[in-house]
C-alpha positions in Angstrom: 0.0 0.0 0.0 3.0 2.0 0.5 4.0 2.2 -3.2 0.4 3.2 -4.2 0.4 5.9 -1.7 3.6 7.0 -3.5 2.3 7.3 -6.4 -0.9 9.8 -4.8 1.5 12.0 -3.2 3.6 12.4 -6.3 0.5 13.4 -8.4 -1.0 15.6 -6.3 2.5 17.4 -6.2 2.6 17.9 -9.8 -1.1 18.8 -10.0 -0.2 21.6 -7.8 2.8 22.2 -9.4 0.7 23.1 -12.4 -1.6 25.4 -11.1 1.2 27.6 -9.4 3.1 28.0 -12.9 2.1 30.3 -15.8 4.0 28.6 -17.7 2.5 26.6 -20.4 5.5 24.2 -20.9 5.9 23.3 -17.3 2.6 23.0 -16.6 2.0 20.5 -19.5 5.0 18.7 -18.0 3.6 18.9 -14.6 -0.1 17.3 -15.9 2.1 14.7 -18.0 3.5 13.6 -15.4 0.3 13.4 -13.1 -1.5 11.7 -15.9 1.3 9.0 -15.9 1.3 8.3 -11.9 -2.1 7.6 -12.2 -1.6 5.4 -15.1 0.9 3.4 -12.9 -1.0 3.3 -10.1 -4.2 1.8 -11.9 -1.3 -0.9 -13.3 -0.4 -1.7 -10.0 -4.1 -2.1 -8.6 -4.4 -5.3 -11.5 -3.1 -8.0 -9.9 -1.8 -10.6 -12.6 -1.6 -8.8 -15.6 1.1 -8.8 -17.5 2.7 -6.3 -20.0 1.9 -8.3 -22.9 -2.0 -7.7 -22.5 
């Protein structure tokens, strides 16, 4: 469960990373990145699936 909460505390830092900047670059990189943690973390709640699926 650790891991998993890993993954929620690095997204929300982006997310809030991207609504401090102005930036349009870094904030797309900030909301990439979130977008990505939760795509791992919905990997990791699929027990038994395998990268070939």
């Amino acid at each position: 469960m650790s891991e998993q909460s890993t993954y929620v505390e690095q997204t929300k830092v982006h997310l809030h990373k991207a609504l401090q900047t102005e930036d349009p670059d870094e904030k797309n990189f900030h909301l990439r990145n979130a977008l990505q943690l939760c795509a791992c973390d919905d990997l990791s709640d699929r027990p038994g699936q395998s990268d070939a699926d």
